[in-house]
C-alpha positions as CSV (number, residue, x, y, z in Angstrom):
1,X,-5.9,-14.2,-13.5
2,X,-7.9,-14.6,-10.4
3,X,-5.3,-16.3,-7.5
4,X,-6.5,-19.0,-4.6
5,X,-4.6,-18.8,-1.2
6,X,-5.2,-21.1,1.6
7,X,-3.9,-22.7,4.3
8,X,-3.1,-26.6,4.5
9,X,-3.3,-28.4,7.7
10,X,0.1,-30.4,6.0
11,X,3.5,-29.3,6.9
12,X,3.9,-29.3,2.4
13,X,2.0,-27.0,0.6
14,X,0.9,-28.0,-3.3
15,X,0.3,-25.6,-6.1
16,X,-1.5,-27.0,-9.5
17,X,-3.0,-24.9,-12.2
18,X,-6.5,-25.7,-12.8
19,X,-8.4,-23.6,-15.6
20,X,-5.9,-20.6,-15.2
21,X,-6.1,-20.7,-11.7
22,X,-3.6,-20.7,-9.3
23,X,-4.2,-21.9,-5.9
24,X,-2.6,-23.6,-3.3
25,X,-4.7,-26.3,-0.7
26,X,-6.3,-25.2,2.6
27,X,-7.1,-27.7,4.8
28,X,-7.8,-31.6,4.1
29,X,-11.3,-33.0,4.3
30,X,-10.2,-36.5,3.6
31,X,-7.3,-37.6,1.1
32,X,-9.3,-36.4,-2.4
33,X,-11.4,-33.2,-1.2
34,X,-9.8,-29.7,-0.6
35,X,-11.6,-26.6,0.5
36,X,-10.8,-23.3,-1.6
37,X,-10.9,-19.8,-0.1
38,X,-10.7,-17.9,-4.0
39,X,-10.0,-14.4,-4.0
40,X,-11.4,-12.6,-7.3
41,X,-10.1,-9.3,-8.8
42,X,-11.2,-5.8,-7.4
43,X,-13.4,-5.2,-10.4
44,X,-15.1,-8.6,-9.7
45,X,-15.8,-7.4,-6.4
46,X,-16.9,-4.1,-7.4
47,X,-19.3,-6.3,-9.4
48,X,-20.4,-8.5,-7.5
49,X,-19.8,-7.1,-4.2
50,X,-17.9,-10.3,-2.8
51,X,-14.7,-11.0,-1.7
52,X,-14.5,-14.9,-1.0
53,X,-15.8,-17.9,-2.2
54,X,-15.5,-21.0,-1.0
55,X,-16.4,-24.4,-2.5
56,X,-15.2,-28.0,-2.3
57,X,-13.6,-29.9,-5.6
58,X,-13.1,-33.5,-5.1
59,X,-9.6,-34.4,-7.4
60,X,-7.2,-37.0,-7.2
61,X,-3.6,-36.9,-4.7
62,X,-1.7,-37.3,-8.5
63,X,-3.1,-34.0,-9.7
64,X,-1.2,-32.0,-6.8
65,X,2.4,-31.0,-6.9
66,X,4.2,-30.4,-3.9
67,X,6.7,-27.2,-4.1
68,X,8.4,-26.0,-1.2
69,X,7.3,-25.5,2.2
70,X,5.8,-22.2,2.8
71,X,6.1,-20.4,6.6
72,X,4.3,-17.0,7.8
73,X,7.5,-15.6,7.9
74,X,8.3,-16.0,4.1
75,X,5.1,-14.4,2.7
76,X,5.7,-11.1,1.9
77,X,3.1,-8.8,0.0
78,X,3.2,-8.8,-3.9
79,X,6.3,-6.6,-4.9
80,X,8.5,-6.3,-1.8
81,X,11.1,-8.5,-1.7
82,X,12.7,-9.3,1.9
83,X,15.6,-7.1,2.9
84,X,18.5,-8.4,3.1
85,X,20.7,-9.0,6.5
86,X,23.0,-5.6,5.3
87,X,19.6,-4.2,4.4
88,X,18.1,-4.6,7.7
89,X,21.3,-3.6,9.3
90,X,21.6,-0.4,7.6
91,X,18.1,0.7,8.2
92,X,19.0,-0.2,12.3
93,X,21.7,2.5,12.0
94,X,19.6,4.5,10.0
95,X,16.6,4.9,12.6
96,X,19.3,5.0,15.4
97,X,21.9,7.8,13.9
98,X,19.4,9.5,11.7
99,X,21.6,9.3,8.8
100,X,24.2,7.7,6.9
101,X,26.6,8.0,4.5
102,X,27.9,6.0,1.8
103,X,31.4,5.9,2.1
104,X,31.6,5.1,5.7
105,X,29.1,2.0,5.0
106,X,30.9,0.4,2.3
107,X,34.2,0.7,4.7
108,X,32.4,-1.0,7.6
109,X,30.5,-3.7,5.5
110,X,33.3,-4.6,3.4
111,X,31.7,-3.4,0.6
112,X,31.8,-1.4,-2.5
113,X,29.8,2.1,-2.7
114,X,27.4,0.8,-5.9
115,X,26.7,-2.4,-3.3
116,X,25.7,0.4,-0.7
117,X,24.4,2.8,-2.9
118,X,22.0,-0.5,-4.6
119,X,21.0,-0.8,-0.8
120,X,19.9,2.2,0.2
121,X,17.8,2.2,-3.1
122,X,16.0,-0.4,-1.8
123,X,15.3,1.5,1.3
124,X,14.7,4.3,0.0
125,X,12.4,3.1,-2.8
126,X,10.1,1.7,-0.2
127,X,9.7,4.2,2.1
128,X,12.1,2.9,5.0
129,X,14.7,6.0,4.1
130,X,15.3,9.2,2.3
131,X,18.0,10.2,-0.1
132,X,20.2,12.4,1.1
133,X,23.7,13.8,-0.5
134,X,25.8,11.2,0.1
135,X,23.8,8.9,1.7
136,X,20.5,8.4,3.2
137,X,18.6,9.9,6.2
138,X,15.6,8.9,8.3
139,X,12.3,8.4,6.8
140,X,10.4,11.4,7.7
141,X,6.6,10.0,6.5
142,X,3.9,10.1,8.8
143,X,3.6,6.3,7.3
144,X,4.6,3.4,9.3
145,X,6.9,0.8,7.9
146,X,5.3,-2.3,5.8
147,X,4.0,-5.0,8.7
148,X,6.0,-8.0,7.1
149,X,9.1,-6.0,7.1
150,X,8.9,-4.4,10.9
151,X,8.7,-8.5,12.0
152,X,11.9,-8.6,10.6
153,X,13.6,-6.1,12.0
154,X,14.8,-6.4,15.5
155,X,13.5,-10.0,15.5
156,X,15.9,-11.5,18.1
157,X,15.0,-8.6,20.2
158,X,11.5,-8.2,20.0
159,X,11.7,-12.4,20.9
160,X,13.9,-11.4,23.7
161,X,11.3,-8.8,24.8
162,X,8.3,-10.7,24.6
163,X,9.9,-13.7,27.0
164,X,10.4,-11.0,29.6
165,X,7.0,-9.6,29.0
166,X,5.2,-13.1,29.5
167,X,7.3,-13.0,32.7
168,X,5.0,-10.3,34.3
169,X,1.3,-12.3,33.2
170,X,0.7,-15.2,35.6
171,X,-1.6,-18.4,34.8
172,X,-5.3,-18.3,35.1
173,X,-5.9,-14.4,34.2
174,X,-6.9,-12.4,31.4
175,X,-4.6,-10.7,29.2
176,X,-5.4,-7.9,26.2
177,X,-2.7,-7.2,23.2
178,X,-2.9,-5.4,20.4
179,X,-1.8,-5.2,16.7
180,X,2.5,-5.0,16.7
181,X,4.9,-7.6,15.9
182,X,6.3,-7.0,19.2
183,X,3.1,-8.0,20.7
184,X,3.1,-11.1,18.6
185,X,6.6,-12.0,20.2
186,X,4.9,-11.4,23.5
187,X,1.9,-14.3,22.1
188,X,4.6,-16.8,21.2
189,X,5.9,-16.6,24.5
190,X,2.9,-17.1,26.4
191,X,2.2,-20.3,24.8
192,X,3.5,-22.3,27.9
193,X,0.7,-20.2,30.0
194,X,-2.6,-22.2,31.2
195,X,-6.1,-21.0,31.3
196,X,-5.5,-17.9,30.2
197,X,-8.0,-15.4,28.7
198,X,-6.5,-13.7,25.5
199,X,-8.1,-10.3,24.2
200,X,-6.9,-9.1,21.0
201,X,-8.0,-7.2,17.9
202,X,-4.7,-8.8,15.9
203,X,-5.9,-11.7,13.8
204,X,-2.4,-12.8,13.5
205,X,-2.0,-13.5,17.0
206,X,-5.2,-15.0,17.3
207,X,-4.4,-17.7,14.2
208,X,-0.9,-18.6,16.6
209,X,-2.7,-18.8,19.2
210,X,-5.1,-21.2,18.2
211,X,-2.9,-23.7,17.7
212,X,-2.0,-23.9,21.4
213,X,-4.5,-25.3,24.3
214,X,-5.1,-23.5,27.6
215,X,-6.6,-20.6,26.0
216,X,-9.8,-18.7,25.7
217,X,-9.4,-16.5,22.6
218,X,-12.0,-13.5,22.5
219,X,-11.5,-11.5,18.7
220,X,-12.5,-8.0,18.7
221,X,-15.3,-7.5,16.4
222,X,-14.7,-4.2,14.0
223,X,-13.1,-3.5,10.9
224,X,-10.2,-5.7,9.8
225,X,-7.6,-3.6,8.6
226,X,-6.5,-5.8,5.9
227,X,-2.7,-5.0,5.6
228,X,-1.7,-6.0,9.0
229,X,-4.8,-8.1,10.2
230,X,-5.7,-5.2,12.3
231,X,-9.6,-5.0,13.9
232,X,-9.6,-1.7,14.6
233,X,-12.5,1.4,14.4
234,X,-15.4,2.3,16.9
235,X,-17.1,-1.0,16.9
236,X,-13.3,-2.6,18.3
237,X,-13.6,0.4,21.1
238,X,-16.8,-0.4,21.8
239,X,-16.0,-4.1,22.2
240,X,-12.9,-3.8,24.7
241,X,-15.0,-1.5,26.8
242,X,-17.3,-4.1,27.9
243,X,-14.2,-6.2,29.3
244,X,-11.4,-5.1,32.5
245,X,-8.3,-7.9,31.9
246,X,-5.7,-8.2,34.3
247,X,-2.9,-7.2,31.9
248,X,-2.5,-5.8,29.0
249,X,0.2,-5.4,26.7
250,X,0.5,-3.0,24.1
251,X,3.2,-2.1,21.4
252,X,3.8,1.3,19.4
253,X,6.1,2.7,16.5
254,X,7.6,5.8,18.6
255,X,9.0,6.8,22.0
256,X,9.9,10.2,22.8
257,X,12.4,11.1,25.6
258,X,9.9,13.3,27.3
259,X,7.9,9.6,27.8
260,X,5.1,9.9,25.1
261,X,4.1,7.1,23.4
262,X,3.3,7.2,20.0
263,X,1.8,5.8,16.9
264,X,0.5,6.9,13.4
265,X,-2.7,5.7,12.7
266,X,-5.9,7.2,14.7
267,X,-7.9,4.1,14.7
268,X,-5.1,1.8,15.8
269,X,-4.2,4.6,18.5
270,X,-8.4,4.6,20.0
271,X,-8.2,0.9,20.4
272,X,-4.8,0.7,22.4
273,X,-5.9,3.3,24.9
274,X,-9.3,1.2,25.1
275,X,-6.9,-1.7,26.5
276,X,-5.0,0.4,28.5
277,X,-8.2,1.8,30.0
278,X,-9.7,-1.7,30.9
279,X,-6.8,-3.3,32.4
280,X,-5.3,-3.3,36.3
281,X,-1.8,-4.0,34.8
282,X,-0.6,-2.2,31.9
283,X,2.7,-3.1,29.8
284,X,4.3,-1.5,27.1
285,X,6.6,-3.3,25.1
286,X,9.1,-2.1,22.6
287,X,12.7,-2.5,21.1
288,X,15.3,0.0,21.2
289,X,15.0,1.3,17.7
290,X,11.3,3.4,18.4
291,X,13.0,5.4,20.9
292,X,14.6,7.0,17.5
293,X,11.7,7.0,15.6
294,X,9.1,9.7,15.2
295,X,5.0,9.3,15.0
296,X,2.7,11.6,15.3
297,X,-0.1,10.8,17.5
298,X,-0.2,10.0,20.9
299,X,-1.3,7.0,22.8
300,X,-0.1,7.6,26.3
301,X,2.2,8.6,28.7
302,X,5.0,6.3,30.6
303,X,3.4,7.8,33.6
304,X,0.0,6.0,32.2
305,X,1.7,2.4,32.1
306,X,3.3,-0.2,34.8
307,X,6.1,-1.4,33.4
308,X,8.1,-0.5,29.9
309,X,9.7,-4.2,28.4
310,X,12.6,-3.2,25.8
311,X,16.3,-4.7,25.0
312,X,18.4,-1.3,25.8
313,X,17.6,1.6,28.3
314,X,16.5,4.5,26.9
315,X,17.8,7.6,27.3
316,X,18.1,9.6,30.5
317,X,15.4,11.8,30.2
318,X,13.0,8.7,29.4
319,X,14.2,7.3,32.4
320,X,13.9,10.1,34.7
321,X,10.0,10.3,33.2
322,X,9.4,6.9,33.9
323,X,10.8,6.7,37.6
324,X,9.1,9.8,38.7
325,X,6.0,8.4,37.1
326,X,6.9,5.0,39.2
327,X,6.8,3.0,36.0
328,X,9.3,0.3,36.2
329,X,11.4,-0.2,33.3
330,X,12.5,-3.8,32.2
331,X,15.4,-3.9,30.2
332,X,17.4,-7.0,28.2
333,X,20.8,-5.4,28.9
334,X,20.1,-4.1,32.5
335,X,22.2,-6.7,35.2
């Protein structure tokens, strides 16, 4: 069955089958005409070597059905459900303890050991966790956790993170930021901002930020990476370099305590030290938990940045880095 997504302009979203196909409506052109964006199978493609078509049909307001409301934050890729609040929990203490055992969970949540042992399944089955005996230790793939589920994690921190972050950029200036859901709380919060240049090679920042005036949004042109929205590859270096913003404002998945700053994927890596490199004021921003992650390439060095936005201090050692470096660090829980 070939599916249809697209976006509606209407705060309710519609779903009606037509001819085995399942859609739902993109944007209104008046009250009977609706714009399709269809997406065909990958042998189709193979085929036929496209991946969208669009065309108008012209149908009635009867034949559409409204369902329930859909929001960026509910759509999740096919076959991975949301975790749930224990879930998310568990993998915080995870990532920050580097293990975790079963018994001790089900006393602190209140729990029984199948409920917890269900849990870290879950976790585990998706790559967020390892099984260990008795429990469940840090995930030790070089592969970065799913987009959809690192925005929920940390969220009221990372939105905590990004108001301080919009703090530092001033009206009427440039500012570059790329792909991270930490980044994208750093967006939300510049929204009050006017005339602002925004550089960014993270398509989901650029589709919230469109909806907001005051802004001059510049895409990076490359290759759209298409799990995460990602533009990323030589072309996207190429682009930034022809630009110097006054800020920019990168995220990443790792810290370590001797003040690297890390990622996993090479491509994503070239294009944040491209920022970096073309901006007078650079800003790292990050929640607590990637200070007890690991990833294995490096972007940078706390010495390379200006400030360092986060919710807790890191460690000593981090600290001791950063200050010799004279990188300022910005913390939620620092009076």
């Amino acid at each position: 069955m070939m599916r249809v997504r697209i976006a509606s302009t209407e705060s309710t979203k519609f779903l009606a089958p037509i001819g085995g196909i399942q859609w739902t409506p993109t944007s209104f052109f008046n009250k009977n005409t609706v714009r399709l964006n269809i997406f065909f199978s990958k042998n189709y493609i193979n085929e036929h070597n496209a991946e969208i078509v669009r065309l108008k049909i012209t149908m009635p307001p009867s034949a559409l059905h409204p369902i329930q409301p859909l929001s960026a934050d509910r759509i999740k890729p096919a076959n991975t459900p949301d975790l749930g609040a224990r879930q998310q929990s568990i993998l915080l203490r995870i990532q920050a303890e580097g293990k975790v055992g079963v018994d001790a969970l089900s006393q602190e949540y209140g729990v029984t050991r199948q409920q917890i042992r269900r849990d870290l399944a879950v976790l585990c089955n998706r790559g967020l966790a390892r099984r260990t005996h008795g429990g469940a230790g840090r995930s030790v793939s070089v592969a970065n956790i799913e987009y959809e589920s690192r925005r929920n994690l940390a969220k009221a921190e990372k939105q905590v993170i990004g108001r301080l972050a919009a703090q530092l950029v001033t009206d009427n200036c440039s500012v570059a930021l790329n792909i991270g859901t930490t980044t994208e709380a750093v967006a939300n919060a510049l929204y009050g901002h006017e005339n602002l240049m925004v550089l960014t090679n993270n398509l989901n920042i650029l589709q919230a930020m469109s909806r907001v005036s005051g802004k001059q949004l510049v895409l990076v042109g490359g290759t759209v990476r298409a799990e995460d929205g990602a533009v990323v590859g030589g072309a996207a270096v190429d682009f930034i370099q022809r630009y110097k913003v006054d800020y920019a404002v990168i995220g990443a998945s790792a810290l370590d305590d001797d003040g690297a700053i890390l990622d996993f994927d090479s491509r994503e890596v070239d294009v944040a030290r491209a920022i970096l490199a073309n901006a007078r004021t650079r800003i790292l921003v990050a929640d607590s938990s990637k200070f007890q992650r690991q990833a294995p390439i490096r972007i940078c060095s706390v010495g390379d940045l200006d400030y360092v936005v986060t919710d807790r201090m890191p460690s000593v050692q981090f600290c001791d880095a950063a200050r010799d470096a004279g990188t300022q660090i910005i913390s939620s829980d620092r009076k």
